[in-house]
C-alpha positions as CSV (number, residue, x, y, z in Angstrom):
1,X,-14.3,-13.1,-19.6
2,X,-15.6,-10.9,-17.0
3,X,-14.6,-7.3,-15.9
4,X,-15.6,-5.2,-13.2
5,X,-15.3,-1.9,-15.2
6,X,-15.7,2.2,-13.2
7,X,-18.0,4.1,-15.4
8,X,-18.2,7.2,-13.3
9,X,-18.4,8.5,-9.8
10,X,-19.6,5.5,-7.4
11,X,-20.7,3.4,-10.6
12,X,-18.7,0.1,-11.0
13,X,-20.1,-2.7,-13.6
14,X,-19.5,-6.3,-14.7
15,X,-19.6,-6.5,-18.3
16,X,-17.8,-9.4,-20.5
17,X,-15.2,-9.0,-23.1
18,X,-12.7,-11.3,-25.4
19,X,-9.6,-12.5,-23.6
20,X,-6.8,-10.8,-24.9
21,X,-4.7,-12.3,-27.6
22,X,-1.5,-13.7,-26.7
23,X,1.1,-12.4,-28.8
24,X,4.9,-14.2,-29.3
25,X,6.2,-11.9,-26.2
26,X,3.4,-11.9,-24.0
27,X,2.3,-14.2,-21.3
28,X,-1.4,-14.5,-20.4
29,X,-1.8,-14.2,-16.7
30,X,-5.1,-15.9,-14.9
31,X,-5.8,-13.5,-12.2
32,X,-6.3,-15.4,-9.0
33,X,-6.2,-12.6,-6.4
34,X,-6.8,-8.5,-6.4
35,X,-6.8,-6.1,-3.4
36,X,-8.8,-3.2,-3.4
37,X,-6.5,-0.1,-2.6
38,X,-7.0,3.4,-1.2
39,X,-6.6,4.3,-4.7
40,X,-9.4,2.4,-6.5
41,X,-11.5,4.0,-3.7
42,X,-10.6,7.3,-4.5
43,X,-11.2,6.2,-7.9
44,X,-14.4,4.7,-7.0
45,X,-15.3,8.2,-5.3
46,X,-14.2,10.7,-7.8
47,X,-15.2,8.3,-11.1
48,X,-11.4,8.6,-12.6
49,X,-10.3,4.7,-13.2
50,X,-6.7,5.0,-13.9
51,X,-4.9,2.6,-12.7
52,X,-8.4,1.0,-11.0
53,X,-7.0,-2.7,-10.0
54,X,-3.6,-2.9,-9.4
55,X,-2.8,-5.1,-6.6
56,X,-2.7,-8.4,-8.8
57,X,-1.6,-12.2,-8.2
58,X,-2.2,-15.1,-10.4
59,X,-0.4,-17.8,-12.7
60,X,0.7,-18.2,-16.4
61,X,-2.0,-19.5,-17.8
62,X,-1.1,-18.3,-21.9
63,X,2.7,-17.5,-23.0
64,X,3.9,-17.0,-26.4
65,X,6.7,-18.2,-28.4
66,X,9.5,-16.5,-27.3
67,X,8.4,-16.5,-23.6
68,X,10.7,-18.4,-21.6
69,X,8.5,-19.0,-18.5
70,X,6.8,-22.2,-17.2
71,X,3.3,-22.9,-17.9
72,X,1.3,-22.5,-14.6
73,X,3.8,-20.5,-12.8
74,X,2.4,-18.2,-10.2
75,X,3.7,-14.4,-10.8
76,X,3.4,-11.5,-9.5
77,X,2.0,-8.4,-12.1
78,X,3.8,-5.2,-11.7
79,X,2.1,-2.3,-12.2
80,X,5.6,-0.2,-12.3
81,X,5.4,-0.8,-16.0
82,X,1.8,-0.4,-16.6
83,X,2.0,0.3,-20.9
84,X,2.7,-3.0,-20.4
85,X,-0.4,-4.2,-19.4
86,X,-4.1,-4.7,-21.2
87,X,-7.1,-6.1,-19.5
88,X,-9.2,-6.7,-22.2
89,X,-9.2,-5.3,-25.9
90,X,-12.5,-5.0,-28.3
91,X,-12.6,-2.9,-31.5
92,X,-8.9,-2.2,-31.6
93,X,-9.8,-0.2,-28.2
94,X,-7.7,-1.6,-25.0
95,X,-7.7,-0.7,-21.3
96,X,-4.4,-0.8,-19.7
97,X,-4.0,-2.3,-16.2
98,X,-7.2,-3.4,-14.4
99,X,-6.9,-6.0,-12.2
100,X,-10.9,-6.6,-11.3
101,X,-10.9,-9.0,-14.5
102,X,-10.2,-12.6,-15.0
103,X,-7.0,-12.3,-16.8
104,X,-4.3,-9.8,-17.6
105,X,-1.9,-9.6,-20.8
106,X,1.4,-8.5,-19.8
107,X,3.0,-7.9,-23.1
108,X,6.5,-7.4,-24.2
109,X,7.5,-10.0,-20.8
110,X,10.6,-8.6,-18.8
111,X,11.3,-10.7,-16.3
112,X,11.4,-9.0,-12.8
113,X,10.2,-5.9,-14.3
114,X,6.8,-6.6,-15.4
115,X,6.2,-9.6,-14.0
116,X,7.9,-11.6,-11.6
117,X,8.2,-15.3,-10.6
118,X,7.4,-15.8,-7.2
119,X,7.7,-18.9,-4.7
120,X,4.9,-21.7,-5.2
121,X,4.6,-21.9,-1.5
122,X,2.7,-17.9,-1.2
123,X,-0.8,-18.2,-2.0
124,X,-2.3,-16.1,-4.1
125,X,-3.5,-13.4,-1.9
126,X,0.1,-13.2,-0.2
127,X,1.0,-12.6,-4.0
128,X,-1.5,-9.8,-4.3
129,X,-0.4,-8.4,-0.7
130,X,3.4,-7.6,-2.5
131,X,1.9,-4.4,-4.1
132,X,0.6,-2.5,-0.9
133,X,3.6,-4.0,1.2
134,X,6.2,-2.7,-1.1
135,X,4.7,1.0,-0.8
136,X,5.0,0.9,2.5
137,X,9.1,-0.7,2.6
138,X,9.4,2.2,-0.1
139,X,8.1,5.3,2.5
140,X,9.9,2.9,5.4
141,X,13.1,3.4,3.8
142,X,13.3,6.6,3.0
143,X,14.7,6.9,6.8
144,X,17.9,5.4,8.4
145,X,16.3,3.3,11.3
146,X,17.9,1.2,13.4
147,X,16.5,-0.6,16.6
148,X,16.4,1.8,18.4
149,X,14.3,4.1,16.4
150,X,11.6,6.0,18.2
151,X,8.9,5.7,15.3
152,X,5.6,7.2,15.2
153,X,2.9,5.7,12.2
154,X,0.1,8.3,11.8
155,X,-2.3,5.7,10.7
156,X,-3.1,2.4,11.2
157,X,-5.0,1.1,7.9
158,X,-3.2,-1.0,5.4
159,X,-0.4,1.2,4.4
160,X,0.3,2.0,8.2
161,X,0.5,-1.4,9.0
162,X,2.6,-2.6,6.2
163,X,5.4,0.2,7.5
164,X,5.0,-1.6,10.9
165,X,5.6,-5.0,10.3
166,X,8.3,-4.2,7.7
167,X,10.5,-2.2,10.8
168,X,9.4,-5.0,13.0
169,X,11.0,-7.1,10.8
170,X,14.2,-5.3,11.1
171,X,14.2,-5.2,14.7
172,X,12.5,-1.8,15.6
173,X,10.2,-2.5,18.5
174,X,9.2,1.5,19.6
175,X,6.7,2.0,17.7
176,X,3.5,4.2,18.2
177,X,0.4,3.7,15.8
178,X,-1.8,6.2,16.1
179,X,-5.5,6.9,14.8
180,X,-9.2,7.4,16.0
181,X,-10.1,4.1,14.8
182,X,-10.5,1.3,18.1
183,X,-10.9,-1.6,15.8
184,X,-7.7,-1.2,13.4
185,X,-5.9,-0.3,16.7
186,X,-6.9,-3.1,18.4
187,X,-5.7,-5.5,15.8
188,X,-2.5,-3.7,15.6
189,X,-1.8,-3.7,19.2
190,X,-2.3,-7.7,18.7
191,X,0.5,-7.4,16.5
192,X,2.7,-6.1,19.4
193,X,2.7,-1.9,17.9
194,X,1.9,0.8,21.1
195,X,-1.1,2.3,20.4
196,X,-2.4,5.9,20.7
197,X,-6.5,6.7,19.7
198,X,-6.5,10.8,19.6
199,X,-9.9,10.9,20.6
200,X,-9.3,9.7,24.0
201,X,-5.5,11.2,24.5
202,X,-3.7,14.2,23.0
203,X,-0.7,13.2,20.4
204,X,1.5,15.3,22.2
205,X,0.7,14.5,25.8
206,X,1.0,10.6,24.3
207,X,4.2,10.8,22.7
208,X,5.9,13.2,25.7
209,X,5.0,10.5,28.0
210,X,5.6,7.3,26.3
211,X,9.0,8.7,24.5
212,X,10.3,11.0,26.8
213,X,11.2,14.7,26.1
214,X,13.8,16.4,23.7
215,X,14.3,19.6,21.9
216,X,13.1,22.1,19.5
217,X,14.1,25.6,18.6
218,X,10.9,27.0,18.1
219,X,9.0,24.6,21.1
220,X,11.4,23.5,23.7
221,X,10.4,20.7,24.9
222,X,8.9,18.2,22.3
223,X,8.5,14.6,22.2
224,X,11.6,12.6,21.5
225,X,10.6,11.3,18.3
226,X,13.2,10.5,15.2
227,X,10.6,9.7,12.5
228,X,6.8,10.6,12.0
229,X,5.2,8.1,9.1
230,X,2.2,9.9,7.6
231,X,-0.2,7.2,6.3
232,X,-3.3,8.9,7.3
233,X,-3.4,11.8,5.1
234,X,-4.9,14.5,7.8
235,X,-3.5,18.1,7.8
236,X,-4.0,19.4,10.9
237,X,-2.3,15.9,12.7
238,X,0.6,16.0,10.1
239,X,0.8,20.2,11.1
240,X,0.9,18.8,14.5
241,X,3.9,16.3,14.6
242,X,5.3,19.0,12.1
243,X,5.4,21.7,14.8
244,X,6.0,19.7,17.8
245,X,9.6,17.2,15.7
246,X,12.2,17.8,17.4
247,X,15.6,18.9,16.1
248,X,16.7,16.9,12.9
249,X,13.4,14.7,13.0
250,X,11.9,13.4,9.6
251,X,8.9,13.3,8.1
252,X,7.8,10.6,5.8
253,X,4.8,11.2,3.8
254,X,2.8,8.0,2.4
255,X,-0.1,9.0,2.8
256,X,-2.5,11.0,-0.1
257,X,-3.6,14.7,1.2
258,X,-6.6,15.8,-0.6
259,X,-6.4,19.1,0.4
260,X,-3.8,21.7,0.9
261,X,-2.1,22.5,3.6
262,X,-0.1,25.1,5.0
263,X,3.5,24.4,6.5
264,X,5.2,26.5,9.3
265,X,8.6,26.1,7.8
266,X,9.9,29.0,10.3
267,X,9.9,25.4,12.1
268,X,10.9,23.2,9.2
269,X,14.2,25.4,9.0
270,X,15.2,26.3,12.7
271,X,14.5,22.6,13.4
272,X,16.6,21.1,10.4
273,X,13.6,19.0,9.7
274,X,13.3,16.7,6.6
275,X,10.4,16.4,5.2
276,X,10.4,13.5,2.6
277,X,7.3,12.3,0.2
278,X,7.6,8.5,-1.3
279,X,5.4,7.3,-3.8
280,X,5.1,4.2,-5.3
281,X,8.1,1.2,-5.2
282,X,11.1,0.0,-7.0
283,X,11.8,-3.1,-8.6
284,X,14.2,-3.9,-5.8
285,X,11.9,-4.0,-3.4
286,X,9.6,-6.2,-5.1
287,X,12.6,-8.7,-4.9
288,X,13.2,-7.9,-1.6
289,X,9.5,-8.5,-0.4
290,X,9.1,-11.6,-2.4
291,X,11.7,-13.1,-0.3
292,X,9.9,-12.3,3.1
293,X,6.8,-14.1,2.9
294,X,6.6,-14.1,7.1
295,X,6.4,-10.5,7.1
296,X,3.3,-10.7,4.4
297,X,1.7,-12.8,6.5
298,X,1.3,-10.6,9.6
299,X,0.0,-8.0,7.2
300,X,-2.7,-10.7,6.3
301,X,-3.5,-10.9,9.9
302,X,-4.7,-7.3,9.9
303,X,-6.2,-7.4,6.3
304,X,-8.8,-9.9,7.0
305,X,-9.6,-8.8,10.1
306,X,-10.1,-5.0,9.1
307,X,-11.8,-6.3,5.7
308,X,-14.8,-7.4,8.0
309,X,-15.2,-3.9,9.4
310,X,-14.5,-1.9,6.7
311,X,-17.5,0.0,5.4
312,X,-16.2,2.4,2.9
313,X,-16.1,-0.2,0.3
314,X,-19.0,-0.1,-2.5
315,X,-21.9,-2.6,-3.1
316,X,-20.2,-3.1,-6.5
317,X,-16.5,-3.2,-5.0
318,X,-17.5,-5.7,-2.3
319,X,-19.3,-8.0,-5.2
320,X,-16.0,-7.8,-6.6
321,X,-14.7,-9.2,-3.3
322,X,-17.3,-12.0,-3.4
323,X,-16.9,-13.1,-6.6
324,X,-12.6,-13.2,-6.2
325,X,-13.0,-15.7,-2.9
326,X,-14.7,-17.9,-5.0
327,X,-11.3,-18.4,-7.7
């Protein structure tokens, strides 16, 4: 079978390899769909594979013995649990997760904890859009909205997006997306989110006249804001909503900072400001997304679109992109 294997920095290669053997607790997954993530990028940029292919959907293809699962079913692979999972295996060596192959071994099956039956009605790139999705329910959750939520997403690319339509589908309609990029913005103002590009107005100018005003301690005045979503990852703009939240606002952080930063929290304590990280996703909320295909579909909507226009992906990473429409 074929895998699409990271070698080093900005080097990704096909190169073939046994399919894995099927042992009497395993189940042999044929790997119909994979998204790229931020991840493999950074991956991709820095040459360190773990994890590089993780966004996986596909059917039963093998199963052993003791597997009680139906041939053919189409599952979801968890990468919660990813000991659990080999991509290919020659001279006793194996390579755990890695979705850029044509199958998957998940061994030791759990249901709904390494791999999870899901509707026969979501095609396989729906399947493959649970993983990102869930992420961003995770980092959505870590605050108590309610409808009437003033929100503010910094970032509008995948994981941005999958926050939005998750709080959409809860009923949350104020909703500000912001970023410098006209294209993803665009696409997510087709998808009813108010829309703010920092090169052409100032966050805080923005906010204070879409939201109105309230208070902080060490600003006065400040946007009336409850939550600020960091999916973007920039310093200086997560500083910003930082210094300008007003009194018991939170910050969730999604988003991966690759530098450091430093944090007034003379304004994190007077303003009684919560500053939250979430990482990753729970098994709950894989059952939860599985049963809300609608809201995977709006994500869809964006993904294809913004695939089309995305020009940080790889020659070798967009081959991989060819060669999985063709499954």
């Amino acid at each position: 079978m074929k895998c699409l294997l990271l070698e080093g920095v900005k080097k990704v290669v096909f190169k073939e390899y046994s399919v894995p053997k099927v042992g009497d607790d395993d189940v042999l997954v044929k790997i119909e769909a994979r998204g790229i993530c931020g991840t493999d990028l950074n991956s991709y940029r820095t040459g360190c594979p773990n994890g590089f292919g993780h966004e996986i959907g596909g059917y039963v293809y093998l199963k052993g013995k003791n597997v009680n699962i139906e041939s053919n079913q189409k599952v979801f692979v968890s990468n919660l649990t990813p000991m659990d999972l080999v991509s290919y295996e020659q001279d006793e060596h194996f390579s755990y997760m890695g979705g850029f192959a044509e199958y998957i071994l998940v061994k030791n099956y759990k249901e709904n904890v390494n791999l999870y039956i899901v509707p026969e009605t979501m095609k396989y790139t729906e399947i493959a859009l649970i993983e990102p999705f869930c992420v961003g329910m995770r980092g959505v959750k870590k605050y108590k909205y309610h409808k009437n939520s003033h929100v503010v997403i910094l970032g509008a690319g995948i994981i941005g997006m999958c926050c939005f339509c998750y709080l959409k589908s809860k009923g949350v309609d104020n909703i500000v997306m912001v970023d410098i990029n006209e294209h993803r913005l665009n696409i997510a103002k087709e998808q009813g989110a108010i829309i703010c590009n920092t090169n052409r107005t100032p966050l805080d100018q923005f906010l204070n006249d879409h939201f109105g005003n309230n208070y902080s301690m060490t600003k006065g005045q400040v946007p009336d804001v409850d939550v600020y979503i960091d999916c973007a990852g920039v310093g200086n703009l997560t500083n910003q909503c930082i210094e300008m939240a007003k009194m018991n606002a939170q910050i969730v952080v999604l988003a991966v900072h690759h530098k450091p930063m430093l944090v007034n929290m003379e304004s994190v304590m007077y303003n009684s400001l919560n500053i939250e990280g979430s990482c990753m996703f729970s098994h709950d909320d894989i059952l939860e997304e599985i049963t809300s295909i609608n809201i995977i579909m709006w994500t869809l909507t964006f993904i294809y679109n913004e695939s089309k226009n995305d020009r940080n992906c790889s020659v070798g990473l967009r081959t991989c992109c060819a060669d999985r429409k063709k499954t």
